[in-house]
N, C-alpha and C positions, 0 to 999 in steps of 0.2 A: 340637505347639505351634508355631504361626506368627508368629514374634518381628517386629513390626514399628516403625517408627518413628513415636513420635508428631505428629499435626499442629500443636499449641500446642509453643513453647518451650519447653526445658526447663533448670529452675532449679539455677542455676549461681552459689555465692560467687566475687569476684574483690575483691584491695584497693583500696579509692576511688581513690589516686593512681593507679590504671591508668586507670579510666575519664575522667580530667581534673582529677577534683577536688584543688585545691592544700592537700594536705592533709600534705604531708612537712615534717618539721623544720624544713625554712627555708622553708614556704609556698609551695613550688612542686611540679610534679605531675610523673607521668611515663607520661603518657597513651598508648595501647597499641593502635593503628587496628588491629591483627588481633583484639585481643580485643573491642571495642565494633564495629567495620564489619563485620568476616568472622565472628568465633565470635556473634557477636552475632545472627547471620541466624538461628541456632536455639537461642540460649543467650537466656533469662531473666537476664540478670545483679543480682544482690543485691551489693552493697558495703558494705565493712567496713573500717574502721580504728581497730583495736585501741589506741594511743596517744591517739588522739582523743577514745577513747569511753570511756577513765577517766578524762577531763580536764585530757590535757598540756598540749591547745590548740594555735594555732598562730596564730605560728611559735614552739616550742617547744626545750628545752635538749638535743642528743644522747643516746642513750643508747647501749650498748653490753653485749653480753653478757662475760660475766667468768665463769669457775669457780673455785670456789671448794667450799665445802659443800654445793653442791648449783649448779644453774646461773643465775645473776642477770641482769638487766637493771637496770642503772644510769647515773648521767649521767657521759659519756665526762669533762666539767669538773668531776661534783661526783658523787666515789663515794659520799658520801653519800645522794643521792637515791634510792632504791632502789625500783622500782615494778614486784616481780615477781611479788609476791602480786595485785596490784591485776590484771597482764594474766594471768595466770591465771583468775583469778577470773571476769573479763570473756568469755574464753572458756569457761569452766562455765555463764556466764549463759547467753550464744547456743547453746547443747545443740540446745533445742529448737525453733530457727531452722533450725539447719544439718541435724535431721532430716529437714530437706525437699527440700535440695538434693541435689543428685545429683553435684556436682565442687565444685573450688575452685581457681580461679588466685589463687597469690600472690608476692609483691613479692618479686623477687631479692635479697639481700644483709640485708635490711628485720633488724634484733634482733628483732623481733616477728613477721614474715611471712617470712622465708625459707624454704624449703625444705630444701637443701641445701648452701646460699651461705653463709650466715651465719656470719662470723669466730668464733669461741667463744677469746677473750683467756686469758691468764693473768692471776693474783688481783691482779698489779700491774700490769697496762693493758699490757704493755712488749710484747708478742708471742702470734701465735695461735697458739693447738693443735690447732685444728683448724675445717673448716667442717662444719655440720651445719642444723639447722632453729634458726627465730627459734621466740621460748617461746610467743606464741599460737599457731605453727602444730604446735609438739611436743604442747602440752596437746591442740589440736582433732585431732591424728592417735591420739593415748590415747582419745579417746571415738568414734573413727570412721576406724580403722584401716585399712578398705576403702573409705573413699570418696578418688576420684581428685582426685589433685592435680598444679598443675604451678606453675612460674614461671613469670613473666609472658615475661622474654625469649628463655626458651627455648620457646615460642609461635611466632617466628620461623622456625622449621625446620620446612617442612613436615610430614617426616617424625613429628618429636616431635609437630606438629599431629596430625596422623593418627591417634596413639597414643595420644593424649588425650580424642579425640571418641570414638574405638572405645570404651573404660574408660568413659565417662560414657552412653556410649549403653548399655552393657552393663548398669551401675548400675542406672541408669534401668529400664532390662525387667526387670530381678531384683524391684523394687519394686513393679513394673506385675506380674507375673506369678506371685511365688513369695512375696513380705514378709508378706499375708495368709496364706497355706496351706502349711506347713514339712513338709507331709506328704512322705515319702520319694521318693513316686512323682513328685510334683510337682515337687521339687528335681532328679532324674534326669533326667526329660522334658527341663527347660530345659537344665542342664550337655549331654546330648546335641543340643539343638539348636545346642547352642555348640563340637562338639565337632571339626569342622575348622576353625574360627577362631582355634581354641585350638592346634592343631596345627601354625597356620601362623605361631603365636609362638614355640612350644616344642616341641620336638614330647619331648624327654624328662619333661618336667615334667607334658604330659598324658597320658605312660603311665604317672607315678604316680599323678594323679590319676584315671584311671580304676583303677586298687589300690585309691585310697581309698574311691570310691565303691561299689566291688564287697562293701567292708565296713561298709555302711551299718547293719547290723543287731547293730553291736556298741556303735552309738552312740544317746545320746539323741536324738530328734526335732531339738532346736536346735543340740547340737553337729555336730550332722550334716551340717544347713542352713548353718550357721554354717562350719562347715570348707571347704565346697565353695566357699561365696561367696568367701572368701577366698584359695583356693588358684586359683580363677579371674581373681581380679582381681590374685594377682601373675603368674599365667601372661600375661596381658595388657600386665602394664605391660612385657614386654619386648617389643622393635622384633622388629617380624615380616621375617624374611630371607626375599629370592628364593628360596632355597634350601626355605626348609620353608614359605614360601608356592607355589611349584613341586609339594610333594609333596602339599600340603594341594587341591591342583588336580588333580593326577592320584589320589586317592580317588574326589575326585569324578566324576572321567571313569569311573573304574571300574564306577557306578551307572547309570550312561547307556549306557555302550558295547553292552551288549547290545542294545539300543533304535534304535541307528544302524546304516546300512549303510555297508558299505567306504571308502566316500570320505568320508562324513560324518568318522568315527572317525577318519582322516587327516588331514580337516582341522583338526579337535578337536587332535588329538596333536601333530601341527607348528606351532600357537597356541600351544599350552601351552610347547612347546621353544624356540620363540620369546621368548615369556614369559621363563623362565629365562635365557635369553642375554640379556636385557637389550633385544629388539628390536619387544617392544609390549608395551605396557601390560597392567596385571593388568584395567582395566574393558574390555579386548574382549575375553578371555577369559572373563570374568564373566558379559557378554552372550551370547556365543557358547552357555555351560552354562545359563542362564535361557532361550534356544531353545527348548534341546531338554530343558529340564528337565520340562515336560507331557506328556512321552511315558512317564517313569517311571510306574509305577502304586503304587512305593516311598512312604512317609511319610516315612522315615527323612532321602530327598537332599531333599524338599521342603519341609523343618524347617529346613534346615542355612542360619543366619543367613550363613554366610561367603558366600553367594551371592544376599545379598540386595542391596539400596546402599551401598555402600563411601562412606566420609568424602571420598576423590576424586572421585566421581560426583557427590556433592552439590555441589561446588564448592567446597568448604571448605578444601581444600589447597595450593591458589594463588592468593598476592594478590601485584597490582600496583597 
């Protein structure tokens, strides 16, 4: 399976205030030049704003989330207003919107779009208990658990970029490759083409997912599919280290070495050590393995997405 990148953009939710539009409580925006200029060069962006779209309007009264019996959205001035069945609801509607996208950047802090940020008060307003997700983005992650998500300001870090393009491009090929056909052999093929990328996020998490997979034949067709997608895209969302990005580079060498003479292999090996010290980049090593990767007669290393184009290469990692 030769997992590649599509040439049309691909569709990507993000909240309206990031893109410009002045759509926050008090009618101003908080527009997001990495996600519309830079993630924009390959992202289809679709925007949404959840408050908007059940008719708070704007400029509109605060709200803020509260626990209580269960978790609310109400107005920070008037706990009476209560509008949490309404953003619920609203996210049940776009179900069959967001079937189609492949990620979602959403609004820091946002009662409605947080991720992770979002204050969760106690029942009397007086203090948090904790940050977690705003309620349309808790409801949209109940109906689409595995599709990638981020905050908008944490966008800002290349890094967190990087990790976020990988997830959505991965998304993306699972849909393109496997969402039609859950046949066992087909979910395998792909997990295997992903299977030193995955290595150079986790490398323990992908030997139990390769456990999991080895017991494909004790589960149903869709639990199966279902389990792998999943257990990929959290091995994903952790930050790939030097360290097990180093080792997920030296597998790779191990398929070629045979293939290369003496100096080649040296030169190969002291790239990669380099690499790991910190003193060149993972895309010349990358380049360096896509050399000499036509001389393999292997499937196996000519499958292996980790050496295809990295979100660095494309240019999506650095903006000035």
């Amino acid at each position: 399976m030769h997992i590649q990148l599509l040439p049309q953009k691909i569709p990507v939710g993000i909240s309206r205030c990031a893109v410009g539009d002045p759509v926050r409580y008090n009618a101003s925006h908080k527009h997001s030049k990495v996600c519309t200029q830079l993630l924009g060069n390959c992202f289809e962006l679709h925007s949404y704003c959840p408050e908007v779209a059940i008719g708070m309007g704007v400029p509109r009264p605060p709200i803020h989330l509260i626990v209580s019996d269960r978790l609310r959205a109400v107005g920070r001035e008037d706990p009476t207003m209560d509008v949490t069945d309404a953003l619920e609801a609203y996210a049940d509607q776009v179900v069959p919107e967001v079937e189609h996208l492949r990620g979602f950047i959403l609004m820091q802090k946002s009662p409605s779009c947080g991720i992770r940020t979002t204050p969760h008060y106690k029942e009397d307003g007086t203090g948090v208990l904790a940050h977690d997700s705003g309620l349309f983005t808790a409801r949209l992650r109940h109906h689409f658990p595995h599709l990638p998500v981020e905050e908008v300001g944490r966008l800002n870090a290349s890094d967190i970029r990087e990790n976020f393009l990988t997830r959505v491009f991965a998304y993306d090929a699972w849909h393109r490759y496997v969402a039609t056909d859950l046949r066992p052999g087909r979910v395998i093929e792909f997990y295997t083409a992903y299977k030193y990328l995955l290595l150079a996020h986790s490398q323990p998490l992908t030997r139990a997912l390769g456990q999991f997979v080895s017991n494909s034949r004790t589960m149903s067709v869709e639990d199966f599919a279902y389990g792998v997608r999943g257990k990929m895209m959290e091995i994903l969302n952790h930050q790939a280290s030097r360290k097990d990005r180093t080792n997920a580079l030296m597998h790779s060498q191990g398929h070629l070495k045979g293939y290369l003479n003496k100096e080649e292999r040296a030169e190969l090996a002291r790239l990669i050590d380099e690499y790991r010290q910190g003193n060149k980049p993972l895309s010349a090593v990358l380049t360096m393995l896509r050399h000499y990767l036509p001389r393999s007669p292997h499937h196996f290393i000519h499958s292996q997405v980790l050496l295809a184009a990295e979100p660095a290469e494309l240019g999506l990692c650095e903006f000035r």
